[in-house]
C-alpha positions as CSV (number, residue, x, y, z in Angstrom):
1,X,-23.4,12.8,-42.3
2,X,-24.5,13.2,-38.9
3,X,-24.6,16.9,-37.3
4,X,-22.4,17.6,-34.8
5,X,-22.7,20.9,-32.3
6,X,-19.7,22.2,-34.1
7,X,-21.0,22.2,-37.4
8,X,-21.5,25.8,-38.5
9,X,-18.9,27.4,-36.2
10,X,-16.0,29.1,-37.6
11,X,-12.7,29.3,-36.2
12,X,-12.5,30.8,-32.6
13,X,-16.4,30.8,-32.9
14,X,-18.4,29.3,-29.2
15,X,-22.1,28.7,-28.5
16,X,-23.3,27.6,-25.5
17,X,-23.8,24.2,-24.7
18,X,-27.1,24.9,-22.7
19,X,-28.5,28.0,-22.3
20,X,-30.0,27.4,-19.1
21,X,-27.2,25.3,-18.0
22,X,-25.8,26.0,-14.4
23,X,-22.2,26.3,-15.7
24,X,-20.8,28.4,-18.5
25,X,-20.1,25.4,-21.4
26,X,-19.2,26.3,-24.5
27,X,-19.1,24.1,-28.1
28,X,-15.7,26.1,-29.6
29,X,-13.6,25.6,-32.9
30,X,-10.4,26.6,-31.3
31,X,-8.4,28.8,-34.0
32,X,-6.4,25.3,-35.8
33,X,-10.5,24.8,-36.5
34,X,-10.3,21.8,-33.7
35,X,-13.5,21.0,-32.2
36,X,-13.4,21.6,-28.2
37,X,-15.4,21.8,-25.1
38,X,-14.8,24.7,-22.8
39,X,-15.5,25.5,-19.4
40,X,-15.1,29.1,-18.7
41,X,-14.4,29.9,-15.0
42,X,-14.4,32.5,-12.7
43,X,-11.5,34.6,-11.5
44,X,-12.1,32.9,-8.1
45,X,-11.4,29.3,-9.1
46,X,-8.5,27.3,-8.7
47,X,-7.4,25.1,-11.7
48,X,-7.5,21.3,-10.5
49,X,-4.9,18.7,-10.9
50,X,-3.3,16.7,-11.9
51,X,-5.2,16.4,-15.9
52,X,-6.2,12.8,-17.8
53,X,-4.0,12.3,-20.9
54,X,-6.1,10.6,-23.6
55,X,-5.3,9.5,-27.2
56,X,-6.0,11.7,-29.9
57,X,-7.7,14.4,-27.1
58,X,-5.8,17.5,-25.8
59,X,-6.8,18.0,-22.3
60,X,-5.2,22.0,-21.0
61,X,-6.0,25.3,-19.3
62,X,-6.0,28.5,-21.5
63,X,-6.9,32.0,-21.3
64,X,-10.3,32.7,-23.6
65,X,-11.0,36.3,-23.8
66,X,-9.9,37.2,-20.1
67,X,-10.8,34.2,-18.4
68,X,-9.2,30.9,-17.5
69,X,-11.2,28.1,-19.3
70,X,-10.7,24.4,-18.6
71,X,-10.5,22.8,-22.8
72,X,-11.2,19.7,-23.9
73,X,-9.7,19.3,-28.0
74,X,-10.2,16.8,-30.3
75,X,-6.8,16.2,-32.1
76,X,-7.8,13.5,-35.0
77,X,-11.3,14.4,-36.2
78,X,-12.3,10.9,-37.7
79,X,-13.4,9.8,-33.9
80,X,-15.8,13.1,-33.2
81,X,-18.8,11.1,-33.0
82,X,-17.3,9.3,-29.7
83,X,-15.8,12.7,-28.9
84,X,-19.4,14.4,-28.7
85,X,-20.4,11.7,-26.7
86,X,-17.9,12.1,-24.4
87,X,-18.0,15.9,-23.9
88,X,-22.4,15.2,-23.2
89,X,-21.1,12.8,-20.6
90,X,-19.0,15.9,-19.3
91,X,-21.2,18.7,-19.1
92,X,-23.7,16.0,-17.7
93,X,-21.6,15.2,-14.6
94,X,-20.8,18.9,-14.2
95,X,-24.0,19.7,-14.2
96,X,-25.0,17.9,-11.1
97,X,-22.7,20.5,-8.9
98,X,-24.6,23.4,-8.0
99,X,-21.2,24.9,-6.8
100,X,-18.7,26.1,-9.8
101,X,-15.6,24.8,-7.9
102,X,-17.2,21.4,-7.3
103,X,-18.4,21.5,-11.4
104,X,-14.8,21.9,-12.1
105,X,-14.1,19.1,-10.3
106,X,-16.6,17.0,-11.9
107,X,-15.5,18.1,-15.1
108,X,-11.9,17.0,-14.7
109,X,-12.7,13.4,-12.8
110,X,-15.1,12.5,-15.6
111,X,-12.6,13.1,-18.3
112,X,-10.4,10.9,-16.1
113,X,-13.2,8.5,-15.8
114,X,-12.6,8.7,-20.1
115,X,-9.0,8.5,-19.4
116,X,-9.0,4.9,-17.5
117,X,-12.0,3.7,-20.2
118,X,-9.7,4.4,-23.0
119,X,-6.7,3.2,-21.6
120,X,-8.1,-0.1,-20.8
121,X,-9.1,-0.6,-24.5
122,X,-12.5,-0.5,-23.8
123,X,-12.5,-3.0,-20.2
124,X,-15.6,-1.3,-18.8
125,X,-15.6,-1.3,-14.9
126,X,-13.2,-3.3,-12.4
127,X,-12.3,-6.4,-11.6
128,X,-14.1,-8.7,-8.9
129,X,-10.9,-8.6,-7.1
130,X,-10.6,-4.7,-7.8
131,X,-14.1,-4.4,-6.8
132,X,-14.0,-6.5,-3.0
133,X,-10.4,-3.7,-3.0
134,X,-12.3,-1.0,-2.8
135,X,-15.3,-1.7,-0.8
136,X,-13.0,-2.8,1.7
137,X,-11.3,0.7,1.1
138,X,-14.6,3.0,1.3
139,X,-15.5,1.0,4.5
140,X,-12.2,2.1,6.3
141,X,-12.8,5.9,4.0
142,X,-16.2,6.1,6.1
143,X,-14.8,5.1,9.5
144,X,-12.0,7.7,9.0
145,X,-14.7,10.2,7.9
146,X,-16.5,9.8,11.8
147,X,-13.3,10.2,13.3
148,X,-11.3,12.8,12.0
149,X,-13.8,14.9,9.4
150,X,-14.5,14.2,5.8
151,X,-11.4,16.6,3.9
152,X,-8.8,15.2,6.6
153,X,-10.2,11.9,5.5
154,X,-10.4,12.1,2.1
155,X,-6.8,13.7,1.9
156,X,-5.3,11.0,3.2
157,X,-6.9,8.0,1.2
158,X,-3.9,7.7,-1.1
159,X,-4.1,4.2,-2.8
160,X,-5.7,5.4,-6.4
161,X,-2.3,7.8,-6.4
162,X,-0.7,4.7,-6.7
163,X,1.1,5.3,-3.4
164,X,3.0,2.7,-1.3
165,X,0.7,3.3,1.3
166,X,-3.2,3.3,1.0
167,X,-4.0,5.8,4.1
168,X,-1.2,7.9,4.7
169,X,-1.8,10.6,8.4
170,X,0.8,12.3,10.5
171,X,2.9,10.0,12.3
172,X,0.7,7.0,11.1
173,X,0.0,4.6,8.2
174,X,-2.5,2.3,7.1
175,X,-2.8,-0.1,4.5
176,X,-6.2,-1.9,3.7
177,X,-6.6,-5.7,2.5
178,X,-10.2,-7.6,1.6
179,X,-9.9,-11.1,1.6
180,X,-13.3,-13.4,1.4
181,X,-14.5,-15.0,4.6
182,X,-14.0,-18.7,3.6
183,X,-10.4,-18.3,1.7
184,X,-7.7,-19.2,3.3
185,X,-6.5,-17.4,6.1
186,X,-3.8,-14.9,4.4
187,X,-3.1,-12.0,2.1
188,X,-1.1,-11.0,-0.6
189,X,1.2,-8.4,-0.9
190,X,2.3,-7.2,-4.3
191,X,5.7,-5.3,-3.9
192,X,8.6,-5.3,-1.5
193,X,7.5,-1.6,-0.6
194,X,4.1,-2.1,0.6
195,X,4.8,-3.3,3.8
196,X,8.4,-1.4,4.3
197,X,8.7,1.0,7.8
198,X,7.9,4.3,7.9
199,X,10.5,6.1,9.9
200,X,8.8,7.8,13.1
201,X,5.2,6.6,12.4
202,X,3.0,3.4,13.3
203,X,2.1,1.7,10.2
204,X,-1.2,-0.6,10.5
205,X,-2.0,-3.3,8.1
206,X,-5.6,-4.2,8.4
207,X,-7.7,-6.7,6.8
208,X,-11.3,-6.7,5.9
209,X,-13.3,-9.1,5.2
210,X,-15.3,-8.7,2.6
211,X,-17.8,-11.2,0.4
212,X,-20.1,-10.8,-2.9
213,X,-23.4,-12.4,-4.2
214,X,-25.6,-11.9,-6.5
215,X,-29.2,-11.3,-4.8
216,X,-31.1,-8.6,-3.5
217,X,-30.1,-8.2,-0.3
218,X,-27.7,-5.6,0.7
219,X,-25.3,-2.6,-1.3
220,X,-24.0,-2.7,-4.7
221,X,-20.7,-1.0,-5.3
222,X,-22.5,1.9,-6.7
223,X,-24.6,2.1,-3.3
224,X,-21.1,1.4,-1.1
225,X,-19.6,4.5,-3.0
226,X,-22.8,6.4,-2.6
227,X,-23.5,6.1,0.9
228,X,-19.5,7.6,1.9
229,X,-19.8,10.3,-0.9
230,X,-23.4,11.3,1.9
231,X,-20.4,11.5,4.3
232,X,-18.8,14.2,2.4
233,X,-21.6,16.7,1.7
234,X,-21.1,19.1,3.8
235,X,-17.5,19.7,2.6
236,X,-17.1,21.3,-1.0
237,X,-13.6,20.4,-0.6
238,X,-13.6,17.2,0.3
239,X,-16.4,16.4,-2.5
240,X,-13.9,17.9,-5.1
241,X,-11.2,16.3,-3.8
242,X,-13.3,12.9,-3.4
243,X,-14.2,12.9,-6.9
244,X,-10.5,13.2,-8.0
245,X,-9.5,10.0,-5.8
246,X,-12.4,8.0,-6.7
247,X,-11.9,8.4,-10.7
248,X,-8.8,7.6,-10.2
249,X,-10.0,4.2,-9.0
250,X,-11.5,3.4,-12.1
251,X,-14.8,2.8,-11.2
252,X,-17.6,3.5,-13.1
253,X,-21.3,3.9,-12.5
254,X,-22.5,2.8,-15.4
255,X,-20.2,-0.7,-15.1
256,X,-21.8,-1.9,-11.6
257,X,-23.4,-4.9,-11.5
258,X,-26.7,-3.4,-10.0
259,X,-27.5,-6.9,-8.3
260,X,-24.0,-8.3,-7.1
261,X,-23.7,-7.6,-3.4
262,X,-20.8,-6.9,-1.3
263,X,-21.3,-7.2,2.4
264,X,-18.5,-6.2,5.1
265,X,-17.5,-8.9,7.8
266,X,-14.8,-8.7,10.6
267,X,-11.8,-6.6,10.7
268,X,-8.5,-7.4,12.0
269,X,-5.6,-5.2,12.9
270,X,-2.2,-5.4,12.9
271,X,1.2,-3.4,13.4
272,X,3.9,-3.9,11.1
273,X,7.2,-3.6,12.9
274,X,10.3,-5.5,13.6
275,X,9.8,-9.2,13.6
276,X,6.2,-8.9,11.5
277,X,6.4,-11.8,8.5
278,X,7.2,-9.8,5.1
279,X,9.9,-8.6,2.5
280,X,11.7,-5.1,2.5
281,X,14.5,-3.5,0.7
282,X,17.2,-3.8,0.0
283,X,16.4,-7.5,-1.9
284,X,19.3,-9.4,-3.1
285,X,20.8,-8.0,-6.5
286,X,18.6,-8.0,-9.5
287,X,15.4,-9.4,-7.7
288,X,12.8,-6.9,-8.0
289,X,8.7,-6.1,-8.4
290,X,8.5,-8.7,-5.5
291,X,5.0,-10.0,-4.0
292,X,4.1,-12.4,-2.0
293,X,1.3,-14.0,0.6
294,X,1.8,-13.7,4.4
295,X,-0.7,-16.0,6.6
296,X,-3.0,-14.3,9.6
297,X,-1.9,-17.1,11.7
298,X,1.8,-15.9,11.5
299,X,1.1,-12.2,12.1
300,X,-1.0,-12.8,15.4
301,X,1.4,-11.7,17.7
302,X,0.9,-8.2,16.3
303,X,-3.0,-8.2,16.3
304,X,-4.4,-4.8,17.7
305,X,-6.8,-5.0,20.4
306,X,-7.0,-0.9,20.0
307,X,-10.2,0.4,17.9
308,X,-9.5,3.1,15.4
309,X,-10.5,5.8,17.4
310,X,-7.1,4.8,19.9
311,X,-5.0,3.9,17.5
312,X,-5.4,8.0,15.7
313,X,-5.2,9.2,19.6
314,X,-2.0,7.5,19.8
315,X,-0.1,9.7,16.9
């Protein structure tokens, strides 16, 4: 039988993950004599959610001997060799921070980095298509960063919450598109909500084009994501809150394809309003989870000559 760090440890026993570790992790038999990670954390932390639900793993705050402690459980001990590994990939991600807010923070979004891994019964990484999404995404992310500051920015990028909406700011909206250079001129919209007004706001759809290879020359998605987190350092905030978002994309470090380029092309603008080609509510009875392709051509008429920097003056 392999050794495991909880071997030896009696119920409610702990023992530090590393001693000279910059966070306080701890390899605990919880009382039920489960095995667990914990994260002990100081009275001045704030707890951060929402929290990954995983099979057979119990993810929770609890009170340890005083102190609030972030916990991670395994619930069905026949997978602990995977359940080791994954609490090394933990501390190992935590350990980067140099700040014990921002470890927290690690700590959580790599356990939701777990989360998406094990829910996609073991798809490792995204998509092409979810890919091109979200380098089209971090470009806009970056340009929003410039303008407004990185925790305003950051805050509103609300597409990996699953919202209607990818950018959501005060009195205006913005959802992103990446479409290939060559394809035919148009893009797909996949529910009758994503394109619906926002009462009292502008709401901008814009389309980036975006294009992969496989070569040498330019970023990799792991290079795209690294140069806007360099946007975010100086902001402990808006690096915790960045590493919430961006798990919740799914993407993965380890699952980039360290060769396959994604450059950026041109960018086009427009403002959905009255008269703009699309589907809203209400739809005829019982026709639902609508989506649908709208062509460029058809939307030029409400083409935005306005750069970004205008368009956030105008709200």
């Amino acid at each position: 039988m392999t050794e495991t760090p909880w071997d030896g440890l009696p119920p409610s026993g702990a023992q530090r993950v590393n001693s000279k570790g910059r966070h306080d992790f701890f390899w605990v038999r919880m009382p039920d004599n489960a095995p667990a990670l914990l994260l002990r954390m100081s009275d001045d932390m704030s707890e951060v959610r929402p929290l990954p639900r995983l099979k057979h793993i119990g993810v929770f705050y609890r009170v340890v001997d005083g102190r609030n402690s972030y916990c991670i459980t395994l619930q069905e001990k026949a997978h602990i060799d995977l359940f080791e590994t994954l609490c090394r990939d933990v501390v190992a991600a935590a350990e980067q921070a140099s700040e014990p807010q921002h470890a927290l923070s690690r700590t959580v979004s790599r356990t939701l980095r777990w989360h998406h891994l094990l829910r996609s019964g073991g798809r490792r990484g995204l998509s092409l298509e979810e890919q091109r999404g979200l380098v089209a995404e971090l470009a806009f992310l970056r340009e929003l960063v410039r303008h407004i500051g990185p925790l305003q920015a950051v805050d509103a990028w609300k597409g990996p919450e699953d919202s209607a909406k990818d950018f959501e700011l005060p009195g205006l909206y913005f959802e992103i598109k990446a479409r290939r250079s060559a394809a035919h001129p148009k893009v797909r919209i996949s529910s009758e909500a994503q394109l619906s007004d926002i009462d009292s706001a502008r709401f901008c759809l814009r389309v980036q084009e975006v294009d992969t290879l496989l070569g040498d020359e330019g970023k990799n998605l792991a290079d795209h994501v690294r140069c806007t987190a360099e946007l975010l350092d100086a902001d402990i905030e808006a690096l915790d809150l960045w590493e919430q978002r961006l798990a919740a994309t799914g993407y993965q470090d380890e699952a980039v394809e360290e060769n396959r380029r994604w450059h950026l092309g041109a960018v086009r603008t427009f403002e959905v309003g009255e008269g703009f080609p699309r589907l809203v509510p209400p739809l005829p009875p019982g026709v639902e989870e609508v989506s649908y392709a709208i062509r460029l051509d058809a939307c030029a008429a409400f083409e935005q000559s306005e750069d970004l920097n205008e368009i956030l003056r105008s709200c």
